[in-house]
Gaussian input, Z-matrix of N, CA and C with variables (Angstrom, degrees):
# hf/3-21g

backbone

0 1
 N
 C     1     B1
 C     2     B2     1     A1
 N     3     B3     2     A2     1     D1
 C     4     B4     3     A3     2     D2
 C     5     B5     4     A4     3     D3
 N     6     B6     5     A5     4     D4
 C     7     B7     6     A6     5     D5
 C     8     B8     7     A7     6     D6
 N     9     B9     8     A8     7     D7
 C    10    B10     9     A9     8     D8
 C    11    B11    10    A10     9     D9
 N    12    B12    11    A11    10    D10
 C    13    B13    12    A12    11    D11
 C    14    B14    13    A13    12    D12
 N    15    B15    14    A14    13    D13
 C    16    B16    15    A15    14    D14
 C    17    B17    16    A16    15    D15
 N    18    B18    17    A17    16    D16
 C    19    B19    18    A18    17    D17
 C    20    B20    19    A19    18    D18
 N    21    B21    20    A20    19    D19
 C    22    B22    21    A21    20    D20
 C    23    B23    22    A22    21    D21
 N    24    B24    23    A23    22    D22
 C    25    B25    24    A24    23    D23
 C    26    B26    25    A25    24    D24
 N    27    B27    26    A26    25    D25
 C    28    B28    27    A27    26    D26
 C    29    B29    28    A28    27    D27
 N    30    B30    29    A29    28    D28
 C    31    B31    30    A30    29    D29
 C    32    B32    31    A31    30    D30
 N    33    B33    32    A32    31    D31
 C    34    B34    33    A33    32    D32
 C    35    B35    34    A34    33    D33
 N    36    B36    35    A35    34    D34
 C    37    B37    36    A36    35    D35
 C    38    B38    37    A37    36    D36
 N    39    B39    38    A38    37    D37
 C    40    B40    39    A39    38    D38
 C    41    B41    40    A40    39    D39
 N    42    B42    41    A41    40    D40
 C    43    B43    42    A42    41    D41
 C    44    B44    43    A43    42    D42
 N    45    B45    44    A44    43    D43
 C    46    B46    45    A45    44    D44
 C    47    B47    46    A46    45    D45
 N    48    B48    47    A47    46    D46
 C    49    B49    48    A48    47    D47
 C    50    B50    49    A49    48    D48
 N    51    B51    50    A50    49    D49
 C    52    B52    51    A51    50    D50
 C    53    B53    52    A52    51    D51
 N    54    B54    53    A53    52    D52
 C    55    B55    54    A54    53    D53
 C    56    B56    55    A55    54    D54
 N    57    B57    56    A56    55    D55
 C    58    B58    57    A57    56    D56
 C    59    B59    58    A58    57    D57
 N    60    B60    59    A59    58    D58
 C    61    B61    60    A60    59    D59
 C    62    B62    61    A61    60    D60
 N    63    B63    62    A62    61    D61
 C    64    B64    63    A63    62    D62
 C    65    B65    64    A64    63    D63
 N    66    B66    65    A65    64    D64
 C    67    B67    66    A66    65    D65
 C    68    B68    67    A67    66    D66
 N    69    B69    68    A68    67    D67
 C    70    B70    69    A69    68    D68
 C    71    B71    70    A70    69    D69
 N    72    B72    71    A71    70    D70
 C    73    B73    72    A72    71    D71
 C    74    B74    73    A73    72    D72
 N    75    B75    74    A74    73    D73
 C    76    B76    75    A75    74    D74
 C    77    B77    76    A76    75    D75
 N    78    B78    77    A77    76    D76
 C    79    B79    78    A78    77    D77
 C    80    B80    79    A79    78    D78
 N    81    B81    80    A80    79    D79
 C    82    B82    81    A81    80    D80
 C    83    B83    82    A82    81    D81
 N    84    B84    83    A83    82    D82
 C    85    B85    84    A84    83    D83
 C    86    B86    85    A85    84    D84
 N    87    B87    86    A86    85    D85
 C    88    B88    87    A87    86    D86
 C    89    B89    88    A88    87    D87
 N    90    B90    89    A89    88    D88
 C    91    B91    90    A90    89    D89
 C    92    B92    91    A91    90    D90
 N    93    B93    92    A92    91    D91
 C    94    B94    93    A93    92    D92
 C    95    B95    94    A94    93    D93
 N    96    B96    95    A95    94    D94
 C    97    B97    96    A96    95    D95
 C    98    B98    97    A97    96    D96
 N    99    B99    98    A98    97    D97
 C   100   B100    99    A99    98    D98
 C   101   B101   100   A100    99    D99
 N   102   B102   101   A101   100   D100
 C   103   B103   102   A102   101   D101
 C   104   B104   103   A103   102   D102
 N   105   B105   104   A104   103   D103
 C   106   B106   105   A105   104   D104
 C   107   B107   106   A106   105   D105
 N   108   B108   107   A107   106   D106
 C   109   B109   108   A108   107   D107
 C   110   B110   109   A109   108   D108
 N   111   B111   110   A110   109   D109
 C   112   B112   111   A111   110   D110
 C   113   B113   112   A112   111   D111
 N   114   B114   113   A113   112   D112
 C   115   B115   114   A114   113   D113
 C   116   B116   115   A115   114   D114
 N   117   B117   116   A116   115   D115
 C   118   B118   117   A117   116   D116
 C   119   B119   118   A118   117   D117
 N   120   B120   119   A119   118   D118
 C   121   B121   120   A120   119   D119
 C   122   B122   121   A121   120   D120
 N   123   B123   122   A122   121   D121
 C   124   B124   123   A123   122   D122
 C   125   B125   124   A124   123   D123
 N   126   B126   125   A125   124   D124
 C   127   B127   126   A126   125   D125
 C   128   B128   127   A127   126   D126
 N   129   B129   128   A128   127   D127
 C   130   B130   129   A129   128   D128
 C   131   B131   130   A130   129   D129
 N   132   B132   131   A131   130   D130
 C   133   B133   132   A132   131   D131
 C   134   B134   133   A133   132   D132
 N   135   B135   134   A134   133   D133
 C   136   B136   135   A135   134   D134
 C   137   B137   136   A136   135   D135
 N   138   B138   137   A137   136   D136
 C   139   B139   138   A138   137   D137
 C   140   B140   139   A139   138   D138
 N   141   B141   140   A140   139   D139
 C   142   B142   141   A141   140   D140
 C   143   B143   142   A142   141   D141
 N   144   B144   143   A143   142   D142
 C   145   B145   144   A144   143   D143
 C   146   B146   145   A145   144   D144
 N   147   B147   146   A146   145   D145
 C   148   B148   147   A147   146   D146
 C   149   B149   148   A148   147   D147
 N   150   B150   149   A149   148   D148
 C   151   B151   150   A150   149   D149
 C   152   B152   151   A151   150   D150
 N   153   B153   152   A152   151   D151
 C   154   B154   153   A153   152   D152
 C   155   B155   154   A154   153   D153
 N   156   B156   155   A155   154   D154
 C   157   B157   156   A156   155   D155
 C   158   B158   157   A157   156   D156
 N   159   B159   158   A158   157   D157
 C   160   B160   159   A159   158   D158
 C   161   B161   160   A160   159   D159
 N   162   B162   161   A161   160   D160
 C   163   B163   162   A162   161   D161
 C   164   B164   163   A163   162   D162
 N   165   B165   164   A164   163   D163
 C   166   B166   165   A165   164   D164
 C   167   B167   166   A166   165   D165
 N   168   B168   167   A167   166   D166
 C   169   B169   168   A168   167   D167
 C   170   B170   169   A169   168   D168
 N   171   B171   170   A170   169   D169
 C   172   B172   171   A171   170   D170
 C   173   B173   172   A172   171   D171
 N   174   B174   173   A173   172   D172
 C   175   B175   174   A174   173   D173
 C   176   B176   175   A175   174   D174

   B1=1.4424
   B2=1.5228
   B3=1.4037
   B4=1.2187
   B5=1.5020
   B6=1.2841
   B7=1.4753
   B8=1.6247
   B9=1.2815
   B10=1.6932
   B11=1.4504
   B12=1.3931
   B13=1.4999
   B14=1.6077
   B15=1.4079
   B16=1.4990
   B17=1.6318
   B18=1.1457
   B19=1.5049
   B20=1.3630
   B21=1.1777
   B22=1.8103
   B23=1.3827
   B24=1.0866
   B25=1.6455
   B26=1.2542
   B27=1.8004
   B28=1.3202
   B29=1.3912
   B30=1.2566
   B31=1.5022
   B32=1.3556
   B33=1.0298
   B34=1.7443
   B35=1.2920
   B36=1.2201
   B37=1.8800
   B38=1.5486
   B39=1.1641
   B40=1.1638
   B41=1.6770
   B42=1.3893
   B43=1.6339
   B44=1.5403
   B45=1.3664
   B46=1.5867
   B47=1.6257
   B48=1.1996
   B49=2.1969
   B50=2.1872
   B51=1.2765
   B52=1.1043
   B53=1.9770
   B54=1.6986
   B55=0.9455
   B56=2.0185
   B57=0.8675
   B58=1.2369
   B59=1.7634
   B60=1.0793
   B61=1.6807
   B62=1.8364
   B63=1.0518
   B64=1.7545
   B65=1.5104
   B66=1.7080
   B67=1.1970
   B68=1.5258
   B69=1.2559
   B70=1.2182
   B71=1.8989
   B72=1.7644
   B73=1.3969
   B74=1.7966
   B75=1.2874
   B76=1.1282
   B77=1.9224
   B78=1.0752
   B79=1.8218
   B80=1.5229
   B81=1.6074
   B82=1.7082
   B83=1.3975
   B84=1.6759
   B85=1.5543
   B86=1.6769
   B87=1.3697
   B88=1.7391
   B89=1.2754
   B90=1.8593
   B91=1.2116
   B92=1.3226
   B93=1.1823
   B94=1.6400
   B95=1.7540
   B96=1.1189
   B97=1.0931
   B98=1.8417
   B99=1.8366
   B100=1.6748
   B101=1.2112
   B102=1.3306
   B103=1.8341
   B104=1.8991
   B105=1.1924
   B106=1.2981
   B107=2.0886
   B108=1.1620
   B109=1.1081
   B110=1.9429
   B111=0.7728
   B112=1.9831
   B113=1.2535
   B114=1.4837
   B115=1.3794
   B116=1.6710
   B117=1.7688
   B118=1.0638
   B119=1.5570
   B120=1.4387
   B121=0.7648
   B122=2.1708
   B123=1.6382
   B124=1.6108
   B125=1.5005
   B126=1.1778
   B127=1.6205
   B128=1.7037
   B129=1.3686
   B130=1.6788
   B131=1.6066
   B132=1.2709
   B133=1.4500
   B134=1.1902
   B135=1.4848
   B136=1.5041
   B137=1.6776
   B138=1.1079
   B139=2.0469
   B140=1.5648
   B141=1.5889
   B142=1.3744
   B143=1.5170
   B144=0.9015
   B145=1.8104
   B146=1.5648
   B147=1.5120
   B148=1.4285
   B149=1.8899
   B150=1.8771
   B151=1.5858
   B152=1.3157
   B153=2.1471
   B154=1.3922
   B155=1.8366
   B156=0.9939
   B157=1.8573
   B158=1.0794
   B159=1.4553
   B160=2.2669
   B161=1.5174
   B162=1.5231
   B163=1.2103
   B164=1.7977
   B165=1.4272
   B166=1.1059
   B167=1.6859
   B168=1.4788
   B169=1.3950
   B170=1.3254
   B171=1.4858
   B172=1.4859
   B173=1.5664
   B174=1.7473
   B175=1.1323
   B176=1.5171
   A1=110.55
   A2=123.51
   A3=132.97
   A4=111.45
   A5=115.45
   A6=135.21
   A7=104.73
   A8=101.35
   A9=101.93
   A10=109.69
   A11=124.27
   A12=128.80
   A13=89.88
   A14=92.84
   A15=111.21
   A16=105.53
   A17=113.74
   A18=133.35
   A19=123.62
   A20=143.35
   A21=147.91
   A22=100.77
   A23=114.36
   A24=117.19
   A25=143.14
   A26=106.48
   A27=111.26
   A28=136.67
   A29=113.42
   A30=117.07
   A31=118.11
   A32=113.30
   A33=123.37
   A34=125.21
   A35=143.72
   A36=141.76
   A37=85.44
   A38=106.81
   A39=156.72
   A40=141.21
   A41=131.23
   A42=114.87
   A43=112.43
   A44=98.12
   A45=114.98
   A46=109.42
   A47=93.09
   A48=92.53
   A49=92.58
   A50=115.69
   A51=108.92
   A52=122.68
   A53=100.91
   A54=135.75
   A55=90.80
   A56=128.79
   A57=145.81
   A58=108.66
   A59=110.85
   A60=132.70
   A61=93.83
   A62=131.25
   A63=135.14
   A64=104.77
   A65=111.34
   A66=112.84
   A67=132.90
   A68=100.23
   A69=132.13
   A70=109.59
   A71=86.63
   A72=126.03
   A73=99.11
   A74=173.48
   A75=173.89
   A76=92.39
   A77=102.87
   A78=91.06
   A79=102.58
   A80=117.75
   A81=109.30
   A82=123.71
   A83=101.17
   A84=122.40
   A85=89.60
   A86=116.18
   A87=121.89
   A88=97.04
   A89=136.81
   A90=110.50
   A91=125.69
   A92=124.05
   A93=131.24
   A94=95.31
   A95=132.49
   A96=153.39
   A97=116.52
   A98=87.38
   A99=101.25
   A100=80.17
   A101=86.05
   A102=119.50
   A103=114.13
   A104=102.63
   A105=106.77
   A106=107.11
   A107=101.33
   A108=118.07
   A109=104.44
   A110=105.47
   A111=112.75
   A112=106.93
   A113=123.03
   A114=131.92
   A115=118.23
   A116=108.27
   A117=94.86
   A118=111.96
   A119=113.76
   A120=92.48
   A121=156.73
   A122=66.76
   A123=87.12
   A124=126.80
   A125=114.51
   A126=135.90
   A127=87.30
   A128=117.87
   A129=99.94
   A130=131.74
   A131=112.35
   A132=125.82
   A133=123.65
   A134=99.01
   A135=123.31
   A136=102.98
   A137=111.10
   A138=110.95
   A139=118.34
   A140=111.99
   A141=107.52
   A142=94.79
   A143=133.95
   A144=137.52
   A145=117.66
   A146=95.78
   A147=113.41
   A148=108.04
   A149=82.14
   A150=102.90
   A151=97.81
   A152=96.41
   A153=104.87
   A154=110.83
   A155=95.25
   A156=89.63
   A157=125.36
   A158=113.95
   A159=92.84
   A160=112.07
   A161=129.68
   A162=111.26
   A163=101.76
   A164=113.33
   A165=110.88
   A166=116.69
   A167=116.16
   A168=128.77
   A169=129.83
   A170=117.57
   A171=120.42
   A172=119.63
   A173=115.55
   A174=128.73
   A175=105.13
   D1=-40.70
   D2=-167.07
   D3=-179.55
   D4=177.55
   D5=-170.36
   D6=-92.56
   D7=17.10
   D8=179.35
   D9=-65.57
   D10=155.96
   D11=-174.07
   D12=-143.22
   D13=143.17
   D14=169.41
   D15=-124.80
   D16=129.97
   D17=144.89
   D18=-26.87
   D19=98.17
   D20=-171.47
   D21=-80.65
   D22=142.96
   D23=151.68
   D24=-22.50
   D25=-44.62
   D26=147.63
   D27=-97.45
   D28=35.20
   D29=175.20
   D30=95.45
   D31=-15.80
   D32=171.56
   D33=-45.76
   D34=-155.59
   D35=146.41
   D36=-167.85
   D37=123.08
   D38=103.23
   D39=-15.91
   D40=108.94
   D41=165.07
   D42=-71.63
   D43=140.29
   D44=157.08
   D45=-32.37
   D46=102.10
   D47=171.73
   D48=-107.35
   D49=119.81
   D50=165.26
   D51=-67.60
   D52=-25.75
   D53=-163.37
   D54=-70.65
   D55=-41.68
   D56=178.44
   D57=-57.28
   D58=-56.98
   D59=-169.34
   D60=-83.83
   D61=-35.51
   D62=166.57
   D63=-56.21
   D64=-49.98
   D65=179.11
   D66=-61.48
   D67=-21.53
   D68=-153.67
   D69=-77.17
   D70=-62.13
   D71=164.29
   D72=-62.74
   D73=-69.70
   D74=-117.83
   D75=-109.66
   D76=-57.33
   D77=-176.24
   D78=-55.97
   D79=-47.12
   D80=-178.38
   D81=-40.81
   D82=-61.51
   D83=-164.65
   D84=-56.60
   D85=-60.33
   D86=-174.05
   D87=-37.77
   D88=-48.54
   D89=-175.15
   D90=-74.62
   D91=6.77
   D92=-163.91
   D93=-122.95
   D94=-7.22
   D95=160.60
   D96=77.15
   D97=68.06
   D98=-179.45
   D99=-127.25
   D100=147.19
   D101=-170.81
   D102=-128.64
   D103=16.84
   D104=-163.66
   D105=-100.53
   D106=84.54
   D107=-168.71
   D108=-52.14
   D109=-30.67
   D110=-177.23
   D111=-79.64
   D112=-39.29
   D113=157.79
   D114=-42.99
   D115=-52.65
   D116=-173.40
   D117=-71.08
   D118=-53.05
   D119=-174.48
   D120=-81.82
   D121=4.59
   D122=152.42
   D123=-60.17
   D124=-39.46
   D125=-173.83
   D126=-77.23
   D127=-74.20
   D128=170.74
   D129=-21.69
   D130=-52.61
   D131=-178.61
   D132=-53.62
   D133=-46.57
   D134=-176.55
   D135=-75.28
   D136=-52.94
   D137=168.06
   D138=-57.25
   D139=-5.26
   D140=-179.68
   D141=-125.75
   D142=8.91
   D143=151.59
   D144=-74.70
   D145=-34.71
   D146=-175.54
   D147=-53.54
   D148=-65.96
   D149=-176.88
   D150=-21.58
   D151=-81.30
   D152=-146.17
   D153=-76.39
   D154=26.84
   D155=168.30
   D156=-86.83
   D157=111.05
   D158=-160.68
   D159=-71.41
   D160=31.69
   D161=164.06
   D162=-92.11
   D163=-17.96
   D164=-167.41
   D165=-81.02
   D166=-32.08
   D167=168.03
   D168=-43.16
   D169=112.32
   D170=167.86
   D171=-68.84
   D172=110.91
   D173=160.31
   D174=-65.41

């Protein structure tokens, strides 16, 4: 998507993987027992539109 970097847990950085946050979202729904793979990753898309919208970004 972009050159975005996120901060790791242990201090690292990382690029923005949207692909990561889809995954993320698909293990949840799987535990509640949704299987609707287009769902998730629609809901991914939409959480990584969010990010990169600069009204949403903390200066």
């Amino acid at each position: 998507m972009s050159n975005f970097g996120v901060i790791k847990r242990d201090g690292s950085r990382a690029e923005f993987e949207i692909q990561r946050i889809i995954n993320a979202i698909k293990k949840a729904a799987s535990a509640v027992n949704i299987s609707d793979e287009f769902y998730c990753h629609q809901i991914g898309q939409e959480v990584g539109n969010e990010i990169f919208t600069p009204s949403s970004r903390r200066d």
